[in-house]
N, C-alpha and C positions, 0 to 999 in steps of 0.2 A: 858828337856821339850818334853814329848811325845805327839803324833799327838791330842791327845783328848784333851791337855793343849791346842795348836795352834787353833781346833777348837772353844773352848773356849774363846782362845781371843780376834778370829777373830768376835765372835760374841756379847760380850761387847763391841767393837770398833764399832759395827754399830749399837748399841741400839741407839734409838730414832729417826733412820733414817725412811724419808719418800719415798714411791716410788711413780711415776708419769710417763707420758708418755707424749713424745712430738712429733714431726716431725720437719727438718731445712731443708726447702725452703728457708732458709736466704741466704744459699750458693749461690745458682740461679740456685741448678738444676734443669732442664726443664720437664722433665717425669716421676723423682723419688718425692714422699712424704716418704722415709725411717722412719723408727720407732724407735727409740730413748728409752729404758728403762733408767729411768734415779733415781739415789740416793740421794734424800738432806736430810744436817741436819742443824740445826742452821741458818736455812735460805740459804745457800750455797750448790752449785752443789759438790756433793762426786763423782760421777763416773755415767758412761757411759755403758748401755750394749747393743747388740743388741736386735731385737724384739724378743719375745718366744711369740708371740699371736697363734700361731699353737701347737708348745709343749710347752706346760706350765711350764714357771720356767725354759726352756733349751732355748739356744742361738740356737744349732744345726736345720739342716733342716729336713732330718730325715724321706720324708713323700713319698710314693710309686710313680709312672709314671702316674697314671692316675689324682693324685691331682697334680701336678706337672702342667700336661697339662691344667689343669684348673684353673691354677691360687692362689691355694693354700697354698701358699710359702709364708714365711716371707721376708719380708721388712728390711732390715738389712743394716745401714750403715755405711757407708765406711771410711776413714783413717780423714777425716776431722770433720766425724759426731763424732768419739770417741776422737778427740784432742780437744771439744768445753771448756773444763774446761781451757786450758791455756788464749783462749780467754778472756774468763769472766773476769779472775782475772789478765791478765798479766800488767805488774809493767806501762808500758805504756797506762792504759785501763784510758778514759777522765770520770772524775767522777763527774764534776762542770759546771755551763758553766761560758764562758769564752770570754771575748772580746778583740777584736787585738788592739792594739795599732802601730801606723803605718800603711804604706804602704801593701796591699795586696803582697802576692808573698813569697815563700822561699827566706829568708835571709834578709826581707827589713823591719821585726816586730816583735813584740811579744806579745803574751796574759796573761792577768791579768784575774783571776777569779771573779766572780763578781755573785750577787745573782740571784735567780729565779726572782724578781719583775722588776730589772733593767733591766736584758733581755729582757722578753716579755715588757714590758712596750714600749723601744726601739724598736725592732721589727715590735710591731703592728704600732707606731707612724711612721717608713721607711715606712709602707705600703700602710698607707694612705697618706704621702707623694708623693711615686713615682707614683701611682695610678692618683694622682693629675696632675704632671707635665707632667706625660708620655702616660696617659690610662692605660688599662686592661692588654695590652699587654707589658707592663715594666716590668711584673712579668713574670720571669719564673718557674718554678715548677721541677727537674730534675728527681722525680721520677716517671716512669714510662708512661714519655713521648710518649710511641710507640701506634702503632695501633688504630692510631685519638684517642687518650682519653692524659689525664694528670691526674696526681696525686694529683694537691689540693685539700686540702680536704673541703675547704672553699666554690670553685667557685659557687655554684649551688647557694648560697645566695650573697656571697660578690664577684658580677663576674673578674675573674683578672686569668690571666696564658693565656695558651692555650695548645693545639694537636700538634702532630705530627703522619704524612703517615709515614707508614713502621717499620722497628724493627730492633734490630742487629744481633741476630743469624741466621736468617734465612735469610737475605735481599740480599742475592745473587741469590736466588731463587727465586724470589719476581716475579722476569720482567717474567722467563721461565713461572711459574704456572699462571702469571695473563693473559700474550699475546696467550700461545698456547693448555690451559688446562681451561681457563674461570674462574682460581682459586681465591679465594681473599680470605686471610686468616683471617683480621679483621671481613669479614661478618659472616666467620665459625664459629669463635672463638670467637669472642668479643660482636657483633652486633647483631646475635645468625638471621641473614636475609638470611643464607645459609644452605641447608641440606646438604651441598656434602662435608664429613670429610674424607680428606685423609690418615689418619694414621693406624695403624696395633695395636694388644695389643701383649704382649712379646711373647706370646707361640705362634702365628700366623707365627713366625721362624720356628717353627716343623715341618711346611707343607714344607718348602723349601726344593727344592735338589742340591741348589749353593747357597750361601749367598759373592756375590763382595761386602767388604770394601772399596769405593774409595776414601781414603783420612778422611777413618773414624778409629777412635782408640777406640772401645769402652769399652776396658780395663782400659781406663783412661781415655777419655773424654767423655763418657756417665753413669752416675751412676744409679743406681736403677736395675729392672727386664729387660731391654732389654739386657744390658752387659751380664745378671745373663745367659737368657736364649738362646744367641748367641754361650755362650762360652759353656753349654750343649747340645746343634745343633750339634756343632763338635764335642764335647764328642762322641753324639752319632751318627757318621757318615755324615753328612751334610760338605760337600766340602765348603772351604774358601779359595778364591784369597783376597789377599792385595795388593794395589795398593797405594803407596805412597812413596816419596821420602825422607823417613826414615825410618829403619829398627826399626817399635815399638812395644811396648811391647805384641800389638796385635798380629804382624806378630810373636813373637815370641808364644804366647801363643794357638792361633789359627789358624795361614793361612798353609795350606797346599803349598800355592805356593805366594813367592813374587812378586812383578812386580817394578823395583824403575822407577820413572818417573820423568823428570824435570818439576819442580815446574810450571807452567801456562800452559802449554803446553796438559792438557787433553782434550781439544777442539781438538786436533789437531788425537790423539788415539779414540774419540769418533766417529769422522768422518770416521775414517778407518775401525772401526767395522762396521758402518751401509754398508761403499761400500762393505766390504767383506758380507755380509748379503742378500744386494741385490744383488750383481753378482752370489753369491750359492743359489739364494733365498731358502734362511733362514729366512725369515721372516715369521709369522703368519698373514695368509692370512684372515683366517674367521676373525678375530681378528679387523684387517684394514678396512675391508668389513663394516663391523658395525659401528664401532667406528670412525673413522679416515674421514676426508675431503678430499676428492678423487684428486681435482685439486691439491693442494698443498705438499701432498704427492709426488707426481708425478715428482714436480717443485723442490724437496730435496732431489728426488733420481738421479735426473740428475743433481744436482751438484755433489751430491757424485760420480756419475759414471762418473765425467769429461765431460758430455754432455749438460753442462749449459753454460753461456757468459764466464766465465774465461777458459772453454776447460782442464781444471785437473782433473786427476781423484784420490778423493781422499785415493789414495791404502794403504795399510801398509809400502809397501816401500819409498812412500811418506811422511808418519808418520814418518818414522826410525830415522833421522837424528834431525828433530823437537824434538821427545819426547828424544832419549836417548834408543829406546824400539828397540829390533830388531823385523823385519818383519816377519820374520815367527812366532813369540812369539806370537803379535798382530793379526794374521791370525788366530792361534790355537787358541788362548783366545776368536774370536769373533765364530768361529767352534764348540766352548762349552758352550759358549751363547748361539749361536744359538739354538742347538740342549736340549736343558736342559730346563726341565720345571717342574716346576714356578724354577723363579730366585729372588732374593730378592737382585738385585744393589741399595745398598745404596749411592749414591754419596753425601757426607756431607759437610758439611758448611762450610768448610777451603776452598775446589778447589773453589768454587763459589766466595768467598769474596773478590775479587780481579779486578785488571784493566778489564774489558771484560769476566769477571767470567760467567757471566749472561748467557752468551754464552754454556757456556756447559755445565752449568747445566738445561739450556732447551736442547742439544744436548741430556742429557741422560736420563730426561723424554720422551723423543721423542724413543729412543733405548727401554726402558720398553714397551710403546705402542708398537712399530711393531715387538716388540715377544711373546706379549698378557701378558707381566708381571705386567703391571700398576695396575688395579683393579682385583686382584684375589688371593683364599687362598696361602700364601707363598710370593705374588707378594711385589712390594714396588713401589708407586708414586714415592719414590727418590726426595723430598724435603719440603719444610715447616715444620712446627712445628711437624707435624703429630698429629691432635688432633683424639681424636678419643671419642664417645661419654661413656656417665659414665651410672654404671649400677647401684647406690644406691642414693636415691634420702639423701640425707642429712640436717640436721635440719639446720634452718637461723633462728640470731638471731635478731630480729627486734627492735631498737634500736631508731626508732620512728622518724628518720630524718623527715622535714615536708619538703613536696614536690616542684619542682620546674621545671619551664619548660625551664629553661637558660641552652643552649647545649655548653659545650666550642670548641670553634671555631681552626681549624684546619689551622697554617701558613705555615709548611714547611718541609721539612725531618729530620727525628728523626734522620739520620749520619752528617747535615748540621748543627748542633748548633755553633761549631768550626768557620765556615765558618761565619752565622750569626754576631758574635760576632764581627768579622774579620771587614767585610766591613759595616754594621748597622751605624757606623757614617757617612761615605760617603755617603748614602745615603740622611740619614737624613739632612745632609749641603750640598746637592745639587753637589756631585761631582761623582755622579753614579747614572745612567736614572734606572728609576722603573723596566723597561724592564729585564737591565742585575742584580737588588738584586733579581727580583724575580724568574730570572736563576741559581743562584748562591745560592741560600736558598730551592730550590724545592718548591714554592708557588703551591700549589695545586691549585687556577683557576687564571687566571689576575683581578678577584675581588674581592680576597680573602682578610681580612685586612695584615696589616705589621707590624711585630716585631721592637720595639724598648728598648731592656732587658737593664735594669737598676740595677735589682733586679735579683739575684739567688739564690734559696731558693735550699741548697743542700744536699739531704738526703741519698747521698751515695756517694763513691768516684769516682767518675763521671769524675774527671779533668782526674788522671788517664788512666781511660780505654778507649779510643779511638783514631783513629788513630792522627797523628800531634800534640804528645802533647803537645810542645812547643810553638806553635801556639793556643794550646785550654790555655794554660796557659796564657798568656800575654791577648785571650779575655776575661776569667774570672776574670781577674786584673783590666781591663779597665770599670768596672759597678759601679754606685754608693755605692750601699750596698748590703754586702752578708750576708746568713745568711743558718745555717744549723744544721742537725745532723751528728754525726759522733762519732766513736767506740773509734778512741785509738788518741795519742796528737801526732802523728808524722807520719797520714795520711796524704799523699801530698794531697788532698780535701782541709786540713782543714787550709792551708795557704791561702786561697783565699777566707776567712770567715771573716766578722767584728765582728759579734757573731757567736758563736759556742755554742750549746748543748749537752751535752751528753747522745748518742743515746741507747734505751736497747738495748738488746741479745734479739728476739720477741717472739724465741722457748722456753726460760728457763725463762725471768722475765717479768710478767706481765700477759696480758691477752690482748694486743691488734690485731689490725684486721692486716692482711697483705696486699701481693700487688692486686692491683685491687679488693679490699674487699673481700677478700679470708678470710674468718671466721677463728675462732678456730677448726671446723673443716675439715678437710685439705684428699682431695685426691689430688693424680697427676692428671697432666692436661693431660697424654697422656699416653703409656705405657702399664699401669696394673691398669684401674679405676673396680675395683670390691672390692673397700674395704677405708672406710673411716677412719681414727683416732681424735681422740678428745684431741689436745695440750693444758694441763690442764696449770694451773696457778703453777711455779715452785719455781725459787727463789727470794729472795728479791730484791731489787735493789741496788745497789753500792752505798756510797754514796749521793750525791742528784739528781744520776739518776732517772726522771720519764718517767711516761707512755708518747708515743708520741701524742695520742688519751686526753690526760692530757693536754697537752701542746697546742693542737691543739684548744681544748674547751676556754683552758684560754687567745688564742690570738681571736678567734669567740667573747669570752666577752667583750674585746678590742672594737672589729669592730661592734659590734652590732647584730650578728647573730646568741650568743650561744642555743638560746632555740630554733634556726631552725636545728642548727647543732646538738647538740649532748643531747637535751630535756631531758630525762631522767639520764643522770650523769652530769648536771650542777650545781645541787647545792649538790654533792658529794663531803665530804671533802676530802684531798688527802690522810690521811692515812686509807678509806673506801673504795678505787675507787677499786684494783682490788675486792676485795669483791664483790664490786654493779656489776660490769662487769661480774663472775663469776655466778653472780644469777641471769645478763639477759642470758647468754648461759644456766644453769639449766633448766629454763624457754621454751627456745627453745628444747633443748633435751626432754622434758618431754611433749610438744606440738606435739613431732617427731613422738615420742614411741605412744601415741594416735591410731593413725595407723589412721585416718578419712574415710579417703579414700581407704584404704584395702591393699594399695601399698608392706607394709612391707610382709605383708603378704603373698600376692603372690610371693616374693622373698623369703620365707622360712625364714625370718626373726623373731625374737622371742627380741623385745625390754627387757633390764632389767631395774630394777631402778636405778635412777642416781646414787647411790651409790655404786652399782654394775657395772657399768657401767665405770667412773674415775677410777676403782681400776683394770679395762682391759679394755679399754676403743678403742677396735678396733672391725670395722661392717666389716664383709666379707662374701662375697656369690660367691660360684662358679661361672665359666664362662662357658657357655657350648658348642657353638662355639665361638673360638677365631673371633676378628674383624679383616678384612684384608680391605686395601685401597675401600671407599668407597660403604662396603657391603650392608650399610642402606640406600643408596638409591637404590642399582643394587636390593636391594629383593624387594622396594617398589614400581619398575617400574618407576622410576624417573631418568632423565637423570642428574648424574650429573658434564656435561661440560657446562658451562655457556660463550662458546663462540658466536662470532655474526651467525656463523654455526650452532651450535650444537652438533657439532662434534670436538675430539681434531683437532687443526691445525698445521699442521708442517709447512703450512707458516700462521703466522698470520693475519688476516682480520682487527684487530685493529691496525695494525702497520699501513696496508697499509692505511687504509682508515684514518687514523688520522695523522698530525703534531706535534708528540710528542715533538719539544718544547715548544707548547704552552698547554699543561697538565703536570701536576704533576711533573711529571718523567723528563722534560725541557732540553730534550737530544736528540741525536739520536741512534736510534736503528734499525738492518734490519728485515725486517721480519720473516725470517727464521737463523737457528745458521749455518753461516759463517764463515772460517777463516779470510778471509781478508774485515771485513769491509770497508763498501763504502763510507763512512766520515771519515774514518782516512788516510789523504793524508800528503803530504809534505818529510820530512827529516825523520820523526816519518814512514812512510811507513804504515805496516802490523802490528808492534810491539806494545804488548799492553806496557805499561810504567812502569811495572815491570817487562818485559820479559828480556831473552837472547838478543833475535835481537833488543832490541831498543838502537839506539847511546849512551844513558848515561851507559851502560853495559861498555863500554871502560873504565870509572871511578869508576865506585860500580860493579863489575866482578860476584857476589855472590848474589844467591836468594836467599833471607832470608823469611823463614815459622817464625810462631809464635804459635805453638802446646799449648795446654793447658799442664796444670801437675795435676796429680794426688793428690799433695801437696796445691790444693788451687785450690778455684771455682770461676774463675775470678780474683778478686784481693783480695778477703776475704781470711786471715787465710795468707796473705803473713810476716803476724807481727810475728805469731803461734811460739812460739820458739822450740815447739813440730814436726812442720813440715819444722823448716829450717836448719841450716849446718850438724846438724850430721846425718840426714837423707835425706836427698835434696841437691845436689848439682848445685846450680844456674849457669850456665854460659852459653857461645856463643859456640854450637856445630859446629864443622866444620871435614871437613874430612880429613882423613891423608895425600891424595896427597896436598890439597889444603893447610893444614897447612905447610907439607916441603919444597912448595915453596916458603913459607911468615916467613921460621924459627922459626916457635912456635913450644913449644912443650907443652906436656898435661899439666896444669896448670898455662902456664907463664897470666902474664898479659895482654892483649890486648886491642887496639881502635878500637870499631866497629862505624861504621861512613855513615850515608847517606847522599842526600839533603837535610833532614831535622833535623837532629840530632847528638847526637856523648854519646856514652860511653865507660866507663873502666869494662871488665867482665873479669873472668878467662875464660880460653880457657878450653872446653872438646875437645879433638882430637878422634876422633872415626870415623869407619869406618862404623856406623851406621847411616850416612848420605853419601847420593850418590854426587861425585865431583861437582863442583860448587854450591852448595847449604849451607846453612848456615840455625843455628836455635836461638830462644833464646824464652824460653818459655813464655806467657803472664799471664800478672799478677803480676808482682813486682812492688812493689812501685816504684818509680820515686825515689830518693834521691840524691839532689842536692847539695852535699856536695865538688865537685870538684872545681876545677876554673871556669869562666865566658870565653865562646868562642863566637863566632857569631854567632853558631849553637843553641849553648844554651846560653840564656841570665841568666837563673835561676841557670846557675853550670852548671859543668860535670855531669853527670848519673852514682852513684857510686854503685847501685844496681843494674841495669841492666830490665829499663822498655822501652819494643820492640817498642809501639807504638810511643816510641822519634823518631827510628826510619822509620817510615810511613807517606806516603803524604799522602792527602786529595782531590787530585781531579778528577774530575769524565769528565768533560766536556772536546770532544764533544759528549761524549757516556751520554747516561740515567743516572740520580743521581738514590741512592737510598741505595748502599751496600755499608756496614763499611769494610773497606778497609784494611786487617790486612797481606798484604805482599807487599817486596820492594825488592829496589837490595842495596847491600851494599858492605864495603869494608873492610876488618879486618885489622891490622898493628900489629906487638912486638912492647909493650912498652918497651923501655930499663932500663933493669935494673935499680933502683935506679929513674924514673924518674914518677912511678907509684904515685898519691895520694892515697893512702890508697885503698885496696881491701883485703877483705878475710873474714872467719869468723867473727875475731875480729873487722873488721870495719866495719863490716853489726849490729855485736849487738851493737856496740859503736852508731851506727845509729841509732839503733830501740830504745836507751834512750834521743837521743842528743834533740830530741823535748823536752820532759819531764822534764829534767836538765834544759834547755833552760827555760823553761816555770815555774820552782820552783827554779831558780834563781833570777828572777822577783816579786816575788811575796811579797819581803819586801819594791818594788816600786811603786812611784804614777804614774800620765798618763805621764807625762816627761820625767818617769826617776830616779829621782829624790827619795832618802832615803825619808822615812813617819818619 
């Protein structure tokens, strides 16, 4: 067979295929909408390519420096976006739904399939049930709880669920931007009541002449155009410090210079630069002049300079023995800070999310201000989401909801669910005063109403990903009825279901809306918004998977609210719906192209026909200056610090002047970033509770990080068989001194074990973690296949999910930030005494649901042969 035979057959092999284009935000990444070329035939996904919306027909980038800097580039994604085929199809994928029989929890049930009518039927009948016995607030809603909103898609007619203050990726940063910056990310981002957007777009790197990493990977945990155009910064000349207490694949790929640091302890190196800063003053004076609160500055550089009440000055040599950092190291590094301009210090969400995080991640928005790097081209605010605003206005398809003016009501912190679940009976029988649940939950006022969840409606694997999960497990076991969607039958989620549905793929089947009514057409929220994509309707459904927006409608006809909720697809039969869907988005695109109001126009835009348009179906228009932190109000003469000053504060006005346990946050906090907090007294000292120096260090010796992996976006894609053992190897990083003294060697078996949890991981030994530190990536499912200990009621942890690992409490510092590092302790398992770990007991896992659940299935509700 010669080469013209193979082209040949390769191209009989793909007759009849259709192409399409989609985007996967399903993952959850935050500032990439990557573009997806995607292959069906016979109703199923064939293959994956990247985007060619620049060169046509080629994957390659391809395109000169000056489209480059404008934003020009394809959208191309990353190792998860081209694995989504094992997904869709893999042998564990839930195609029915399904009701438990038994007790909630891994190991106490099992699920029998059961039809579409008997579900919803059930369902909607729980809902008006618990609604009854419990109120509005029995319902809880799990997706997309943050940023005062919730996810039912009911409540605005049938009122029931509620809000939560705050978020997870970002809620370390929360307190710094809101106390000393006036920031509030909900009013930017959600609320749309803030002009002051602090984020940057990718190319707005170029401007920089230092880009510090601190604690950020974004070779691996940042996907889209920021990675793309950080890692051509250094290409082309732009200097990179990394600063983290793992040697990653960043430092390898980009930093010119490492720094390893012990893990909590950057409070302690951020303080050392400001005193080195202010004793060489090295700071940006006009800068402070302007912008800055003169009294309070003042009051932060005399503690740094040791001329405050505690009389330390906080030198480098001071720092030394804290971080791990030597002192001259930490003098030079703040020497070229100083002197270096713009600097683009990213300090990111890992260092923040922790005991007293808070702290230094305002310490390092505070460092950006007094070297004028906060708002400026190149600069970086250094926290929040970074929204930044979009440059193409995009077609919305209007879908005819009939209006309502019921606002759902806001209880408590979106990290507090856990908690809630936890103590919500004591309350309610009278064995905990009002006072301490509505400490313990973050009640955002003392009049606010109170949760009492009955009901958890769960639309992603939510038990999973947060910190205590053993603790969030046993509260999702304790609720009357649960019910949810979900992906694949041996999600730890989908144990704590009484019904279970199965959930689509949103990018590849269907045509429904995503999170926070994020249409079909899809930019990122942050990033690179100069270009929108139209995620057409792809493949079939599995199955008797349906639409969720299906599902949604037919529990509204239930409750009596379908012709409020979703009017025009209610009397849609189901093998019509995505059709009707597809021809309200047509509708809206073809309303877009119109141009009315001249908008397209002035952006150089030339709308096609919708048929032209699906067949490449991506809007892009140059950028002509990049956005840097908060350029749209600095050009419109708008201040935008929304503190009680006006100016940033380096000590806060709202600390001082308020008793922050009686707001929100039900904490305390000092005004300014301190090392030694003035509420943390006793045995505990100085130490925050996942440090070195706090006394439980004598038993868990090892700070444990919880990195992301490049293998999976959260907990998604951890089933992928594409992206686990023969490309992924899961386990507890530790370093080689610390492994020699505990006799492991690379691959034995190990117990990692905290206060609140315990599992069996294979040991990585690398000297790619600095001593005393310990990793174990996040994101694995929970698999509770071991024995029953104290630690763990549900099993040992046979895959290796970190948050087993992690406490949950905040108090007496401010609630607010999900909590993703601890101290732990590793031990060799002895030979022969391991349950089961390895490849083959990770895939024997990934079926054991499945087997479990099609063993069953020639059973009645008993038990019992039919």
């Amino acid at each position: 067979m010669d080469k013209h035979d193979i082209i040949d057959a390769r191209k009989k092999a793909r007759e009849g295929e259709r192409i399409f284009y989609t985007s996967c935000p399903n993952n959850g990444c935050w500032d990439s909408a990557c573009i997806l070329k995607c292959h069906e035939k016979d109703g199923k996904l064939i293959a994956v390519e990247p985007d060619d919306s620049i060169n046509a027909g080629m994957c390659r980038e391809d395109v000169e420096w000056e489209s480059i800097w404008r934003g020009m580039v394809q959208m191309r994604p990353c190792s998860m976006g081209h694995a989504w085929k094992e997904e869709l199809y893999g042998e564990t994928r839930l195609t029915h739904p399904m009701k438990r029989i038994g007790e909630k929890g891994p190991g106490k049930g099992y699920f029998v399939e059961i039809g579409w009518e008997e579900a919803l039927d059930t369902i909607a009948e729980k809902m008006i049930e618990i609604k009854e016995k419990y109120g509005e607030f029995g319902i809880f809603h799990t997706q997309y709880g943050s940023f005062s909103k919730n996810g039912f898609p009911l409540a605005k007619w049938w009122p029931a669920s509620f809000g939560f203050w705050g978020d997870h990726s970002t809620s370390g940063h929360t307190a710094g931007e809101n106390f000393h910056l006036g920031f509030d990310l909900t009013k930017a981002m959600v609320s749309r009541t803030s002009p002051a957007l602090p984020g940057f777009e990718a190319s707005d790197v170029f401007n920089s002449k230092l880009i510090i990493m601190w604690g950020m990977d974004p070779v691996v945990d940042w996907f889209g155009p920021t990675s793309y155009y950080m890692q051509l910064a250094h290409e082309y000349g732009c200097k990179t410090i990394v600063i983290d207490p793992r040697y990653t694949a960043s430092c390898e790929v980009l930093a010119d210079q490492w720094i390893p640091i012990r893990p909590g302890t950057d409070l302690a190196m951020l303080l050392a630069v400001a005193q080195v800063l202010f004793e060489e003053d090295l700071y940006d004076h006009d800068y402070v002049a302007e912008w800055v609160e003169p009294e309070g500055f003042k009051e932060w550089r005399a503690y740094c300079l040791g001329e405050g009440e505690d009389g330390v000055a906080k030198t480098p040599e001071w720092a030394e023995p804290i971080c791990a950092i030597p002192a001259e190291t930490i003098r030079e590094f703040a020497r070229l800070y100083g002197t270096t301009k713009p600097v683009h210090l990213q300090y990111f969400y890992s260092c923040a999310k922790r005991h007293l995080g808070e702290y230094s991640a305002a310490a390092a928005m505070l460092l950006q201000t007094m070297t004028g790097n906060l708002a400026c081209p190149g600069g970086c605010q250094t926290g929040s989401a970074l929204p930044t605003p979009g440059r193409i206005p995009t077609p919305y398809a209007d879908f005819k909801q009939a209006p309502s003016d019921y606002t759902i009501p806001v209880l408590c912190n979106n990290n507090k669910l856990t908690e809630t679940l936890a103590c919500q009976k004591d309350f309610w029988e009278g064995r905990m005063s009002e006072e301490e649940f509505r400490h313990r939950i973050g009640a955002p006022t003392d009049d606010s109403p109170l949760p009492n969840i009955q009901m958890l409606i769960i639309e992603n694997n939510y038990v999973n990903n947060h910190h205590d999960t053993n603790k969030r497990m046993e509260g999702f076991a304790s609720t009357e009825f649960n019910w949810g969607f979900q992906w694949h039958k041996n999600q730890p989620s989908i144990e704590f279901c009484d019904i279970v549905l199965p959930a689509p793929v949103w990018q590849f089947e269907g045509m429904d809306q995503y999170m926070y009514g994020h249409q079909r057409f899809v930019s990122g929220p942050s990033g690179m918004r100069n270009y929108f994509v139209f995620s057409d309707a792809g493949c079939e459904y599995p199955g008797e998977v349906r639409s969720k927006e299906w599902v949604w409608t037919e529990i509204a006809k239930r409750l009596g609210v379908a012709e409020q909720y979703n009017p025009r697809m209610v009397d849609v039969a189901w093998e019509d719906w995505t059709t009707a869907q597809r021809a309200i988005y047509q509708e809206a695109y073809e309303a877009w192209a119109k141009d009315e109001n001249g908008m397209l126009k002035r952006l150089g835009i030339e709308p096609k026909s919708w048929d032209e348009f699906v067949a490449n179906p991506v809007v892009r228009i140059p950028i002509d200056t990049p956005y840097y932190p908060y350029k749209s109000c600095l050009e419109a003469g708008v201040n935008p610090f929304q503190t009680e000053s006006g100016k940033i504060e380096f000590v806060s006005s709202y600390v001082k002047n308020n008793d922050l346990t009686k707001t929100r946050w039900r904490g305390h906090f000092d005004p300014m970033p301190v090392w030694e907090p003035s509420y943390v007294e006793g045995d505990i000292g100085t130490a925050a509770a996942d440090g070195f120096y706090n006394p439980k260090a004598e038993t868990y010796p090892l700070s444990l990080v919880t990195p992301v992996s490049v293998y999976r976006q959260h907990s998604s894609n951890d089933n992928n068989p594409l992206l686990r053992e023969d490309c992924y190897r899961h386990g507890v990083w530790i370093a080689g001194v610390d492994a020699k003294a505990r006799g492991i060697k690379d691959g034995d078996v190990v117990r990692v074990y905290s206060e609140t949890g315990e599992m069996e991981l294979a040991a990585y030994v690398t000297n790619r973690m600095m001593p005393g530190t310990a990793a174990v990536h996040h994101g694995a499912w929970f698999q509770g296949g071991g024995k029953k200990t104290e630690l763990n009621p549900y099993g040992m942890d046979m895959r290796g999910a970190p948050n087993i690992l992690l406490d949950d409490v905040h108090l007496p510092n401010i609630l607010g930030t999900l909590l993703t590092a601890g101290l732990v302790e590793i031990e060799k398992i002895a030979d022969g005494d391991a349950e089961g770990y390895g490849p083959e007991a990770e895939r024997s896992g990934m079926r054991g649901a499945a087997l479990a659940i099609a063993s069953r299935e020639a059973l009645g509700e008993k038990g019992e042969a039919r």
